[in-house]
mmCIF file of the N, C-alpha and C atoms, coordinates in Angstrom:
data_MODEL
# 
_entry.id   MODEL 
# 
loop_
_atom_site.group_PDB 
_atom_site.id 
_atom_site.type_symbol 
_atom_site.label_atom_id 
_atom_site.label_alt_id 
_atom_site.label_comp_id 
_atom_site.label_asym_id 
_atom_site.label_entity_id 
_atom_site.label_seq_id 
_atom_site.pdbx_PDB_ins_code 
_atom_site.Cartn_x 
_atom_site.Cartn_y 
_atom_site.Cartn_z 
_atom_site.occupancy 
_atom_site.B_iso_or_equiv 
_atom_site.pdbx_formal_charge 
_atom_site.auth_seq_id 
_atom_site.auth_comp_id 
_atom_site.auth_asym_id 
_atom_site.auth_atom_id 
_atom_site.pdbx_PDB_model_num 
ATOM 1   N N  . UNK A 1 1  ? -2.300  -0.464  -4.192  1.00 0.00 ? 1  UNK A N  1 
ATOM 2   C CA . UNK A 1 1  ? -3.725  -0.574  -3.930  1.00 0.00 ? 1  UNK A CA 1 
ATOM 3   C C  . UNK A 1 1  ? -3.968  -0.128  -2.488  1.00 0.00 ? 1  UNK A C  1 
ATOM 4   N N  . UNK A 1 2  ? -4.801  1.013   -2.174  1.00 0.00 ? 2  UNK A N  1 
ATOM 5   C CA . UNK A 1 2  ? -5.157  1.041   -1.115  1.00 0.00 ? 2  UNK A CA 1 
ATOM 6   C C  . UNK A 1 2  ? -6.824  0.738   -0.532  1.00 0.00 ? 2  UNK A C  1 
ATOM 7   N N  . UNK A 1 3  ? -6.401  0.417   0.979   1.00 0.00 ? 3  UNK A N  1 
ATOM 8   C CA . UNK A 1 3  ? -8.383  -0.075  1.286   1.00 0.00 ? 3  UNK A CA 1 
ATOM 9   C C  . UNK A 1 3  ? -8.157  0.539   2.894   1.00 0.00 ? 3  UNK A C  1 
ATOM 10  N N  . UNK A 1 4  ? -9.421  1.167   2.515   1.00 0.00 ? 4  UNK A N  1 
ATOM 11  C CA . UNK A 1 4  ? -9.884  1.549   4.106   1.00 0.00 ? 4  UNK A CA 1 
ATOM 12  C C  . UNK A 1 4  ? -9.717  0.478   5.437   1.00 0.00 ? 4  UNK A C  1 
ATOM 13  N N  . UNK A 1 5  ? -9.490  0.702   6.204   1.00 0.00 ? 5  UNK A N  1 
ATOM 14  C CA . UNK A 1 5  ? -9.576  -0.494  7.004   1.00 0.00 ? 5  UNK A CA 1 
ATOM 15  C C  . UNK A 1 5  ? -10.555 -0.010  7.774   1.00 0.00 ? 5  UNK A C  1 
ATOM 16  N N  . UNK A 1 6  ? -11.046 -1.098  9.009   1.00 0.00 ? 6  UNK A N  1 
ATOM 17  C CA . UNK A 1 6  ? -12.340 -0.887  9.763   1.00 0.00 ? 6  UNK A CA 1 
ATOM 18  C C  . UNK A 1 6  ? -12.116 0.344   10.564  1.00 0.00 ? 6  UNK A C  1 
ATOM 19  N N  . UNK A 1 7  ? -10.559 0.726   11.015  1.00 0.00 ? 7  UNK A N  1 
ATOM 20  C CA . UNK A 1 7  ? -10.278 1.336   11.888  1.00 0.00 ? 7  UNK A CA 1 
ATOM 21  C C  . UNK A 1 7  ? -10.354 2.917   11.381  1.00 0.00 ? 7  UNK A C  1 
ATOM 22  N N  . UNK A 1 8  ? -10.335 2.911   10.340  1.00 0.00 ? 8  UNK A N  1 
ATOM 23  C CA . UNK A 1 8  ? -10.433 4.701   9.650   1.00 0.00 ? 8  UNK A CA 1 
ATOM 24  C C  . UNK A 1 8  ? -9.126  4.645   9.185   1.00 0.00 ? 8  UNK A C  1 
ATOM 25  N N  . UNK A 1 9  ? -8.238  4.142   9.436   1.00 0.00 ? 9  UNK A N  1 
ATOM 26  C CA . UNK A 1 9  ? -6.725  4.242   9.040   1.00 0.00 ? 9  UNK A CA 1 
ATOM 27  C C  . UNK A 1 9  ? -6.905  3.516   7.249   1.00 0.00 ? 9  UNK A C  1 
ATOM 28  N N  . UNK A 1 10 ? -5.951  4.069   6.392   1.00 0.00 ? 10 UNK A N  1 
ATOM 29  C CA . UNK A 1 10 ? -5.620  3.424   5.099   1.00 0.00 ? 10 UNK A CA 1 
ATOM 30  C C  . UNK A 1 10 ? -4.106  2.532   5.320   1.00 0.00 ? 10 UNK A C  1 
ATOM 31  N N  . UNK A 1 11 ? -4.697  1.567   4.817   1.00 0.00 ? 11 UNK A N  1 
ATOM 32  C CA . UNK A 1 11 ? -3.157  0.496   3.801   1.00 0.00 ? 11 UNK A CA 1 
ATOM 33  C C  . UNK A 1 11 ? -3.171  0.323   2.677   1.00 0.00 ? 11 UNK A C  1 
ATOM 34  N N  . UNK A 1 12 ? -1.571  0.399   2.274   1.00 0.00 ? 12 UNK A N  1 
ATOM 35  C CA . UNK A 1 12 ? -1.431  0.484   1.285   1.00 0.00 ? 12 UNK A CA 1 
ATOM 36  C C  . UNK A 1 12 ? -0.638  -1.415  0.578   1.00 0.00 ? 12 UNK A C  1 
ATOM 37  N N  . UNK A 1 13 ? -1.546  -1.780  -0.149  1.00 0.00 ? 13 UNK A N  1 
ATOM 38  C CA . UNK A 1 13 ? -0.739  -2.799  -0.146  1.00 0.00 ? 13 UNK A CA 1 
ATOM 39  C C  . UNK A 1 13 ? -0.733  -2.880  -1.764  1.00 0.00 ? 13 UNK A C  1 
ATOM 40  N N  . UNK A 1 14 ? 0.334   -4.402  -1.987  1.00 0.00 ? 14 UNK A N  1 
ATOM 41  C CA . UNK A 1 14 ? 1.348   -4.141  -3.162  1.00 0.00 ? 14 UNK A CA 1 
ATOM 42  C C  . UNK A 1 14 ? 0.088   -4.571  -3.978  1.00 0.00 ? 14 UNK A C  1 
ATOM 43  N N  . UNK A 1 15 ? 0.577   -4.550  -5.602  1.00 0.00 ? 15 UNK A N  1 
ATOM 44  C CA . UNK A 1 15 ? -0.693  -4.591  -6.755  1.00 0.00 ? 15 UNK A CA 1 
ATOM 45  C C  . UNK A 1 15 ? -0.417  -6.287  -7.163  1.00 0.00 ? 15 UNK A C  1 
ATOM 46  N N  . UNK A 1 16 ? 0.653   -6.852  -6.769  1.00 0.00 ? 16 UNK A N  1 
ATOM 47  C CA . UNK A 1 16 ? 0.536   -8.075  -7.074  1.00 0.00 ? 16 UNK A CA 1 
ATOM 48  C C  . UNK A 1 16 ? 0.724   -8.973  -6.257  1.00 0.00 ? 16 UNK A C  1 
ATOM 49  N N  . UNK A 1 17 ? 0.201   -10.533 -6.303  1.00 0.00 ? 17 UNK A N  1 
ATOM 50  C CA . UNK A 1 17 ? 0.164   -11.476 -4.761  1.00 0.00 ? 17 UNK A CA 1 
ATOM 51  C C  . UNK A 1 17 ? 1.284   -11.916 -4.451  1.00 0.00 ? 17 UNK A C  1 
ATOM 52  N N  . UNK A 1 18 ? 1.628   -12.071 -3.615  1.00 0.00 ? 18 UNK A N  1 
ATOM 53  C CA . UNK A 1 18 ? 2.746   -12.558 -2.740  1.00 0.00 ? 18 UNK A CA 1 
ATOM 54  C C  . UNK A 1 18 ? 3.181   -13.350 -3.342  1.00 0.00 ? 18 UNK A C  1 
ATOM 55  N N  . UNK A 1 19 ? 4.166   -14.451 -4.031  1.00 0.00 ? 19 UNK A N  1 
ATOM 56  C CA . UNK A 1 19 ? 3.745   -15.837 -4.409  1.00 0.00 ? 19 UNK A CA 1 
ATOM 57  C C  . UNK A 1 19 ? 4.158   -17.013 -3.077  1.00 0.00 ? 19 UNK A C  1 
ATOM 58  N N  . UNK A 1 20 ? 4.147   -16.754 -2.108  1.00 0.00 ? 20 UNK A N  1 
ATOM 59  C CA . UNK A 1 20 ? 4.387   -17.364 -0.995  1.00 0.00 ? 20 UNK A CA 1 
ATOM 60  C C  . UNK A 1 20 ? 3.045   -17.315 -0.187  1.00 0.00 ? 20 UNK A C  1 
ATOM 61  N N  . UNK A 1 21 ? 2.743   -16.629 0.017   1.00 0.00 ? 21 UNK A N  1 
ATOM 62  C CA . UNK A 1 21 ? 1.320   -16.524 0.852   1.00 0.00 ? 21 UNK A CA 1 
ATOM 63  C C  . UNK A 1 21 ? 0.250   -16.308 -0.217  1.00 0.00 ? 21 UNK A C  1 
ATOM 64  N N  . UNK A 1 22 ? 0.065   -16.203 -1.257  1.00 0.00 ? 22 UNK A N  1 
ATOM 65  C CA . UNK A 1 22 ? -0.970  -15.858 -2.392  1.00 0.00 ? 22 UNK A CA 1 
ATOM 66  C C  . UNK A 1 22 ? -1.922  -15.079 -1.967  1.00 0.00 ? 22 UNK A C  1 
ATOM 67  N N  . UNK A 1 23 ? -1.486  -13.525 -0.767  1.00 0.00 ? 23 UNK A N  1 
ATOM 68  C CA . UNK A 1 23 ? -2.105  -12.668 -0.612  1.00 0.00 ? 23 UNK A CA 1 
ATOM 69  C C  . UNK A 1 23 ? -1.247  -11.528 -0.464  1.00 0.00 ? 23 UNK A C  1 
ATOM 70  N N  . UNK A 1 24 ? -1.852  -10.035 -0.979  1.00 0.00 ? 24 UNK A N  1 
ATOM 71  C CA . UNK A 1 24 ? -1.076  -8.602  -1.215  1.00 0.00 ? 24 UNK A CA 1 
ATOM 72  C C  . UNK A 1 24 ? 0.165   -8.413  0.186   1.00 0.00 ? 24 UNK A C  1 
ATOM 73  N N  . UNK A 1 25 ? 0.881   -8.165  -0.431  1.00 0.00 ? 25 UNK A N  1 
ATOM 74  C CA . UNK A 1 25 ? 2.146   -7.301  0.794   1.00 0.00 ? 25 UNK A CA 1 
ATOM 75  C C  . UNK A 1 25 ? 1.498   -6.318  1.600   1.00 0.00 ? 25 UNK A C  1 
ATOM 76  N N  . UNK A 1 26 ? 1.615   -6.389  2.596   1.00 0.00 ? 26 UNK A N  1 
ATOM 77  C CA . UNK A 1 26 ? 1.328   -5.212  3.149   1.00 0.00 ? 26 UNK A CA 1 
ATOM 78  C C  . UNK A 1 26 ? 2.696   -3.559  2.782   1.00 0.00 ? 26 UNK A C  1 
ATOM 79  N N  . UNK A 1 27 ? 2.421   -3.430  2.375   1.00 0.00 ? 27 UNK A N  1 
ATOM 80  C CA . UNK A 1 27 ? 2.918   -1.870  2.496   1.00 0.00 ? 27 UNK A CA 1 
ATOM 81  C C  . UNK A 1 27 ? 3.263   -0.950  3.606   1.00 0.00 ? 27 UNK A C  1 
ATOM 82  N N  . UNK A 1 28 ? 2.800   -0.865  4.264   1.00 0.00 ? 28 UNK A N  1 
ATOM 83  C CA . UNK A 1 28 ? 2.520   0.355   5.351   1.00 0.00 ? 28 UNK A CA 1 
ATOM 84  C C  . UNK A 1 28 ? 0.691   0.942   5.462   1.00 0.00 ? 28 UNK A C  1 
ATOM 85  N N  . UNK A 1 29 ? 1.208   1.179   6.996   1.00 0.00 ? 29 UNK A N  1 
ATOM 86  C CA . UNK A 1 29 ? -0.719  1.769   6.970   1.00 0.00 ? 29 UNK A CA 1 
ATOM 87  C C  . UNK A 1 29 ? -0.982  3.433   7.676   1.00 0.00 ? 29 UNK A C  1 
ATOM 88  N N  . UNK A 1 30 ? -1.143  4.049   7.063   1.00 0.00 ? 30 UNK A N  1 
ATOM 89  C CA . UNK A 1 30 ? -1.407  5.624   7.182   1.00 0.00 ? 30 UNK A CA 1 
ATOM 90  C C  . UNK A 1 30 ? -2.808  6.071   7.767   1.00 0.00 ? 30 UNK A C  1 
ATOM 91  N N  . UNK A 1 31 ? -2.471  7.242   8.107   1.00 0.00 ? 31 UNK A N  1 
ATOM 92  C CA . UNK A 1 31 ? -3.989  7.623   9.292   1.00 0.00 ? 31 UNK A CA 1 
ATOM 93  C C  . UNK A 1 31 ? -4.942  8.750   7.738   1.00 0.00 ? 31 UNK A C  1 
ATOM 94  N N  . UNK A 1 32 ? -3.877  8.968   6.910   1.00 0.00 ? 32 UNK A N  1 
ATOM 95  C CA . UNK A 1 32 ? -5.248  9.441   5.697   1.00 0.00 ? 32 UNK A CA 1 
ATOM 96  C C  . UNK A 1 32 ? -4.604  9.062   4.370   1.00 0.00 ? 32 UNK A C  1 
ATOM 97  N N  . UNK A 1 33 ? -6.087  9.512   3.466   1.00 0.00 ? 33 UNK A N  1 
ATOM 98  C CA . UNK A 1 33 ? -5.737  8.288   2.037   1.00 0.00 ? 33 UNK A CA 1 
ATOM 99  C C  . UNK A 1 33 ? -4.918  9.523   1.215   1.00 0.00 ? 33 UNK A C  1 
ATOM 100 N N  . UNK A 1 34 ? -4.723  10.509  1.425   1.00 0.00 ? 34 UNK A N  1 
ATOM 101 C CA . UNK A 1 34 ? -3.913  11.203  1.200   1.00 0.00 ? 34 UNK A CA 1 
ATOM 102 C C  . UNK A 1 34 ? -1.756  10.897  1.161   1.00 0.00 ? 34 UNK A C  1 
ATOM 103 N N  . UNK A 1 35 ? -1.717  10.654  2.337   1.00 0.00 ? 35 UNK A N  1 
ATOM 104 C CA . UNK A 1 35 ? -0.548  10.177  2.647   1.00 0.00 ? 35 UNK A CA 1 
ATOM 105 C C  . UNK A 1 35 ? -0.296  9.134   2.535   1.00 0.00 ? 35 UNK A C  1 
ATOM 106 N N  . UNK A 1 36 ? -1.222  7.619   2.012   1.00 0.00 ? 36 UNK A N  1 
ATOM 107 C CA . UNK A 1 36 ? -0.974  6.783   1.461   1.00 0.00 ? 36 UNK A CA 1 
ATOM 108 C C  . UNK A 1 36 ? -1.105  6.703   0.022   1.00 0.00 ? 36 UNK A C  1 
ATOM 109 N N  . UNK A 1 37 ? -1.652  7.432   -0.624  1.00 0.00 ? 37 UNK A N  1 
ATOM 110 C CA . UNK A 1 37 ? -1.149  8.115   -2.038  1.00 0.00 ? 37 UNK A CA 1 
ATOM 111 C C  . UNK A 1 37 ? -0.232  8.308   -2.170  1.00 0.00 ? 37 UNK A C  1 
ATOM 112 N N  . UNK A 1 38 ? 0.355   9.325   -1.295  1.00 0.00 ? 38 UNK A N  1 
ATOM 113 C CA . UNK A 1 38 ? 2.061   10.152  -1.455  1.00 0.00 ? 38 UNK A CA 1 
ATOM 114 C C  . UNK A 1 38 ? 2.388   8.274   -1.604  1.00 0.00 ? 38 UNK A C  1 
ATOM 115 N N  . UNK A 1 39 ? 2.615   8.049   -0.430  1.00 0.00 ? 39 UNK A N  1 
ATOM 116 C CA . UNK A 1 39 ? 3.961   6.958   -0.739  1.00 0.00 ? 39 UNK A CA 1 
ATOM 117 C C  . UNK A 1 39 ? 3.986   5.923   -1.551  1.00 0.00 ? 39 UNK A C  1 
ATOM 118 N N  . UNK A 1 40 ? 2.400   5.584   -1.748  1.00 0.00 ? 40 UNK A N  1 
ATOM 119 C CA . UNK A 1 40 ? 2.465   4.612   -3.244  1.00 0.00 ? 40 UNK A CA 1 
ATOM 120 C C  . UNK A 1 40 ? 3.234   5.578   -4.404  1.00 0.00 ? 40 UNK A C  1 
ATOM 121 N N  . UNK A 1 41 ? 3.083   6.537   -4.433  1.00 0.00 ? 41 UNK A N  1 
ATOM 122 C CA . UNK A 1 41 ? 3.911   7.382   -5.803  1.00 0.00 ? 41 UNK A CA 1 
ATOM 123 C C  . UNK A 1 41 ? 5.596   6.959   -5.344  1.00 0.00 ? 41 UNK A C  1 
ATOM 124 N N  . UNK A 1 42 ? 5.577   7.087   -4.049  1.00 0.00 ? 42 UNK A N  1 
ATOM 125 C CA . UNK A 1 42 ? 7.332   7.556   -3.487  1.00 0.00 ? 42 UNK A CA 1 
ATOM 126 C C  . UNK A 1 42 ? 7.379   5.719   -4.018  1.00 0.00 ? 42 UNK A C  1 
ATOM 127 N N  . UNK A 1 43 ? 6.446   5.065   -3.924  1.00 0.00 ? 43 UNK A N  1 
ATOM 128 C CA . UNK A 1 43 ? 7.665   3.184   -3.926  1.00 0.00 ? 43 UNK A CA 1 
ATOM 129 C C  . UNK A 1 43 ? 7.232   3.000   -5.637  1.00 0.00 ? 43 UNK A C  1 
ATOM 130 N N  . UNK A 1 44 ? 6.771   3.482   -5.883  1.00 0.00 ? 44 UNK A N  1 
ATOM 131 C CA . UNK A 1 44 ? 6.448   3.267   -7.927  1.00 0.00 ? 44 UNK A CA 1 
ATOM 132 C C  . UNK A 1 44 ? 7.879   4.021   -8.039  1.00 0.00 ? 44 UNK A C  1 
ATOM 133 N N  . UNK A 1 45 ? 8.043   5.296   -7.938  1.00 0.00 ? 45 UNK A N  1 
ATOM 134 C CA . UNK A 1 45 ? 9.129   5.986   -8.353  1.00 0.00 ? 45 UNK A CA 1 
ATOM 135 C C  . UNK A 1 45 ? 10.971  5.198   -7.945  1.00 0.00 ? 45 UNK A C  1 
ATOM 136 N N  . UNK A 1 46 ? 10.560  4.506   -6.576  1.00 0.00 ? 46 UNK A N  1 
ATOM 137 C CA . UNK A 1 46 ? 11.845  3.879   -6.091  1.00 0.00 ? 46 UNK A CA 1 
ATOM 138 C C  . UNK A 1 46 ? 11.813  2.437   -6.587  1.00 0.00 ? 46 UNK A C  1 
ATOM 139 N N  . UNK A 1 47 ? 10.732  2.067   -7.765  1.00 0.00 ? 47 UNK A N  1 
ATOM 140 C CA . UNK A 1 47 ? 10.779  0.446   -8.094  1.00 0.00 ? 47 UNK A CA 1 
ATOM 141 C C  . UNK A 1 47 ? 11.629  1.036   -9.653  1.00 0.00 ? 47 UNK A C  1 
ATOM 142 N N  . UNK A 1 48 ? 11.245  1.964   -10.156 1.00 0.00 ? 48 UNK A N  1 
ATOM 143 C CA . UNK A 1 48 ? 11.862  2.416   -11.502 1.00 0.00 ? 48 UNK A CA 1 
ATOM 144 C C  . UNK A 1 48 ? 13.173  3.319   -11.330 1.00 0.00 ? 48 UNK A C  1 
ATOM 145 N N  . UNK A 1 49 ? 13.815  3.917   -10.379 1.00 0.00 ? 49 UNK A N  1 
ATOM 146 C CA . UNK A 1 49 ? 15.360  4.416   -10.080 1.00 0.00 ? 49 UNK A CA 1 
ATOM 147 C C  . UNK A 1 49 ? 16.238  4.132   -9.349  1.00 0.00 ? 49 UNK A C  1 
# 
């Protein structure tokens, strides 16, 4: 899941809640929603190989 942040930058965070904090993982945060696309594909592809 990604969300704009206030700053113009994108994060990418995980699709399900933490069960420790009962809020999303942070992921990583990218300067376009482009390149936080790419790597949500790159960690889907590295959760299934």
């Amino acid at each position: 899941m990604i969300r704009k942040l206030a700053s113009g930058e994108y994060r990418l965070y995980s699709r399900k809640l933490d069960p420790a904090t009962h809020k999303r993982r942070n992921l990583g945060t990218f300067g376009t929603r482009a390149a936080a696309e790419k790597h949500e594909r790159e960690v889907q592809y590295f959760k299934r190989h």
